[in-house]
C-alpha positions in Angstrom: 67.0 121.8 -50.7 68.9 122.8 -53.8 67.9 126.5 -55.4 69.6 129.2 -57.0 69.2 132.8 -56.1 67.3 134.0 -59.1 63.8 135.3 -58.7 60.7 133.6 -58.7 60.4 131.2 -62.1 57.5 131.2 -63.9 56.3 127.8 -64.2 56.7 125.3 -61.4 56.0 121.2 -61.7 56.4 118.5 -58.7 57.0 114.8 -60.2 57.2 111.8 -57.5 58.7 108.8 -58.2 61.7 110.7 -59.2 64.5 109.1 -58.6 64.3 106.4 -61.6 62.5 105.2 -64.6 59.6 107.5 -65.9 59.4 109.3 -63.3 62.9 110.8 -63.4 62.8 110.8 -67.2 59.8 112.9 -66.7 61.5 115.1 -64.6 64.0 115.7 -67.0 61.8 116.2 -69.6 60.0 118.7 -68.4 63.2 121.0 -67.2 62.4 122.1 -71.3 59.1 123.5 -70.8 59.1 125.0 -66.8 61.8 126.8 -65.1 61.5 125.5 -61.7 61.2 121.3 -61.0 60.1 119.9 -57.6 61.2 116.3 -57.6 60.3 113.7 -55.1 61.6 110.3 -53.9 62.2 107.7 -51.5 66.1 107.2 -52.4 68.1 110.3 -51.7 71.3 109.4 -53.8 69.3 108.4 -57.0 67.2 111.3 -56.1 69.9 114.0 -56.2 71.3 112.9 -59.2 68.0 113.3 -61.4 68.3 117.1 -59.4 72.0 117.2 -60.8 71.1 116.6 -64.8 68.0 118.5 -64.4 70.5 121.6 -62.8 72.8 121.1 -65.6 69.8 122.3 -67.8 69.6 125.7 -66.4 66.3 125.3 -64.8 65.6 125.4 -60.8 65.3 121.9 -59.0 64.0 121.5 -55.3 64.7 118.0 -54.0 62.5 116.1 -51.7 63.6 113.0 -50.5 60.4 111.2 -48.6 58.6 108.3 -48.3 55.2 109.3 -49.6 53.4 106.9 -47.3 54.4 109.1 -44.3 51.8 110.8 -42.5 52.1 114.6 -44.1 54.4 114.0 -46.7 52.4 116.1 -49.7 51.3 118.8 -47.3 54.9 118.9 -46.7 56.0 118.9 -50.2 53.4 121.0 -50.9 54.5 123.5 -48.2 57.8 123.0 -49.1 57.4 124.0 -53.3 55.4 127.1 -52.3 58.0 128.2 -50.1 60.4 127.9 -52.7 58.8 129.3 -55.7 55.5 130.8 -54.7 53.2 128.8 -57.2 52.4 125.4 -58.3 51.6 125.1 -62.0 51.7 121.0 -62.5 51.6 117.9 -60.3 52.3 114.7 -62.2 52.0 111.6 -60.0 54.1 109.0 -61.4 55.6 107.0 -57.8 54.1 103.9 -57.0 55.4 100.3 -56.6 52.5 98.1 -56.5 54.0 93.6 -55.8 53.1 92.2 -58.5 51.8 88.7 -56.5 48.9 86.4 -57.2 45.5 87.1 -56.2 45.8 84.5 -53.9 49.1 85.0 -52.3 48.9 88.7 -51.9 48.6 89.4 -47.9 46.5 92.4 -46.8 49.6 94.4 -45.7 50.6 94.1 -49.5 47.6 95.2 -50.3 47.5 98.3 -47.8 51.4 99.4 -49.0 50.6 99.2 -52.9 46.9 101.6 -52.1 49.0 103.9 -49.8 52.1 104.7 -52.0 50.7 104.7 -55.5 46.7 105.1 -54.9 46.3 107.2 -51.5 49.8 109.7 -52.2 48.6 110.7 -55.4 45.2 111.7 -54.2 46.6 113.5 -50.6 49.6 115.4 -52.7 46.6 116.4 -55.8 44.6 117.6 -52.7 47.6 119.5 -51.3 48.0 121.4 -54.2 44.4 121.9 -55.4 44.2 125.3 -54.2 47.5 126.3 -55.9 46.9 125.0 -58.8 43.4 126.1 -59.2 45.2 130.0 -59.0 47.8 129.1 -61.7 44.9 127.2 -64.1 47.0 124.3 -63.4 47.6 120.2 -64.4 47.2 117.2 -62.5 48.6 113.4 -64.2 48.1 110.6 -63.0 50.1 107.8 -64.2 48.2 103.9 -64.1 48.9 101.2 -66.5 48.0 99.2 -69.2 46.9 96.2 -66.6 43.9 98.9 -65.5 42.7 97.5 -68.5 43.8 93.8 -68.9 43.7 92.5 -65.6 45.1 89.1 -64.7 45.1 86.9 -61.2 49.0 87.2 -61.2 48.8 90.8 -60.8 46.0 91.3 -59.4 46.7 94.3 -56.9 48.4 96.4 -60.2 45.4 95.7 -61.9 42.9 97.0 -59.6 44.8 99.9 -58.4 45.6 101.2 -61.6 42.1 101.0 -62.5 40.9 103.1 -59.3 43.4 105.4 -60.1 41.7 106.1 -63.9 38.8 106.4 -62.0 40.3 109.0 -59.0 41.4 110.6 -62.1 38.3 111.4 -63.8 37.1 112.4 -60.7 39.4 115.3 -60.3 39.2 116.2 -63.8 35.4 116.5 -63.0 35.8 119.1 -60.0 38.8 120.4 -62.5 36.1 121.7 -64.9 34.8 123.9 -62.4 38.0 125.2 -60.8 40.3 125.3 -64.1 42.3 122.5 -63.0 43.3 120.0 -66.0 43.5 116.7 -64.8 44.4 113.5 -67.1 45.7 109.9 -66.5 48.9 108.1 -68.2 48.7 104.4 -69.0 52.3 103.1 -69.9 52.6 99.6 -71.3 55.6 97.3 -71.7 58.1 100.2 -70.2 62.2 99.1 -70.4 63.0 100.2 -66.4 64.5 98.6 -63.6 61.3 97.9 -62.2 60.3 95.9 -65.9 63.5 94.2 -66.0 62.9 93.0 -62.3 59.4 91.9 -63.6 60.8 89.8 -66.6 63.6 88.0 -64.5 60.7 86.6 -62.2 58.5 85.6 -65.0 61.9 83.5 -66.9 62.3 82.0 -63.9 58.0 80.9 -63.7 58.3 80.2 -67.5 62.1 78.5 -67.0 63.3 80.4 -69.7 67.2 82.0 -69.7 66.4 85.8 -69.1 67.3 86.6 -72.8 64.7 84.5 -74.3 62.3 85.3 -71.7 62.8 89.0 -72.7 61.9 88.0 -76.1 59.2 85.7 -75.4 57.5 88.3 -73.5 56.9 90.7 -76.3 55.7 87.9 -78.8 53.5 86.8 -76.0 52.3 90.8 -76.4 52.2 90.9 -79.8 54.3 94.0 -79.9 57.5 94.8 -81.7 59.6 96.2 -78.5 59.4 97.6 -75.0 58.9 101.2 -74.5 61.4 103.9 -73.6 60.9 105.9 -70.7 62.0 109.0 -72.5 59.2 107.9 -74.8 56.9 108.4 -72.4 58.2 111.4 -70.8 57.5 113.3 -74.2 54.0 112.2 -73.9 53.5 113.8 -70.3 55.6 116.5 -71.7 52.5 117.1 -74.4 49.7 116.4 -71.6 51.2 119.2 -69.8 51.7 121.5 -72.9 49.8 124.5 -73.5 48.7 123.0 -77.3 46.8 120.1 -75.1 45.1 122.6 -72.8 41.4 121.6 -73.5 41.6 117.9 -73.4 41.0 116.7 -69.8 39.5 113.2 -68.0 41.3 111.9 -70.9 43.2 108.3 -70.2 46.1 108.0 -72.8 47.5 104.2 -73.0 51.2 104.6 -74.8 51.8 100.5 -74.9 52.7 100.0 -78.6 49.9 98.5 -79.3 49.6 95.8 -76.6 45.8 96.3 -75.6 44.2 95.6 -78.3 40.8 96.8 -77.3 39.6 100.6 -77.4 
């Protein structure tokens, strides 16, 4: 646990999924708008080093490395950021690592893991903090995708997962309304990470294409005119969780460069 001595800060966010991507671009992000950042993570080193840059900033940063999937994790984090701060102002729920195999291929224990990390987490940690957030009028995001909404065989677990989580979402911002919680979902498209650039070097190799071209290919296939930024993204959480988008909640905002062509 890494905090300064200073007293309490005022504003206080936990992102998951931390340690690379959006989620620690997120993180980041956000050290501009609240004084105190809970980040969490599976990987410890990659973990730290988002608590590093985000310490450079002059905000505070607690650092939880834990596999969300363990029994107790978010009551744990959610022990552990009250301990440390004394509120909770914003939970944004952006780990999750869902295989991306064929419908047919998929073996219930895939299944299971994808439901549990990116699904079941973000509704036990939302749960965990409900009643802290609810004393700080606080925000809840969830982050899905843009397969919630364009759902294929090949990823058929993403798809459906992501879709349930738009759902969980609106569900929360429902009870939300009632106990001044603001609760939104996040549907990135075509985002640059590791995690996309894993993606595209397993679909060159299904389309035999050299990985350059297959990068290419991939976004004329999309009809869009590059990948995303996860910086890009991170502004738009950044927004969600700004005071000047207060009233909009059980909102789902797609950022995909105009992939999904459909409302």
């Amino acid at each position: 646990m890494h905090i300064s001595s200073k007293s309490k800060p005022k504003k206080v966010a936990i992102v998951t999924g931390a340690s690379q991507g959006i989620g620690k671009a997120t993180a980041i992000r956000l050290a501009q708008d609240f004084e105190a950042l809970v980040v969490v993570a599976r990987d410890s080193s990659k973990l730290d080093q988002t608590g590093e840059i985000i310490r450079a900033t002059g905000a505070e940063v607690l650092v939880i490395a834990v596999d969300l999937k363990v029994n107790d994790a978010t009551t744990l984090i959610a022990q552990k950021t009250m301990d440390a701060f004394g509120r909770i102002d914003a939970v944004v729920n952006i780990a999750g690592d869902v295989p991306q195999i064929d419908l047919f291929e998929m073996s219930d224990k895939e299944w299971d893991d994808g439901l549990s990390l990116k699904f079941h987490s973000a509704r036990k940690l939302t749960m965990s903090c409900w009643e802290h957030l609810k004393k700080t009028k606080g925000s809840v995001i969830f982050t899905s995708g843009t397969s919630a909404q364009v759902p294929k065989a090949n990823f058929a677990a993403v798809s459906a997962i992501n879709a349930s989580i738009i759902a969980l979402a609106k569900a929360f911002a429902d009870r939300g309304i009632s106990d001044n919680v603001q609760v939104n979902s996040v549907l990135p498209g075509a985002i640059f990470t590791e995690r996309r650039m894993m993606f595209l070097k397993k679909w060159a190799r299904q389309q035999n294409l050299p990985e350059k071209e297959a990068i290419s290919k991939y976004l004329r296939d999309a009809g869009i005119s590059r990948y995303g930024t996860p910086e890009e993204v991170a502004d738009l959480m950044a927004y969600i969780l700004s005071p000047s988008a207060k009233w909009m909640t059980g909102t789902t905002f797609r950022i995909d460069g105009g992939e999904v062509k459909a409302a």
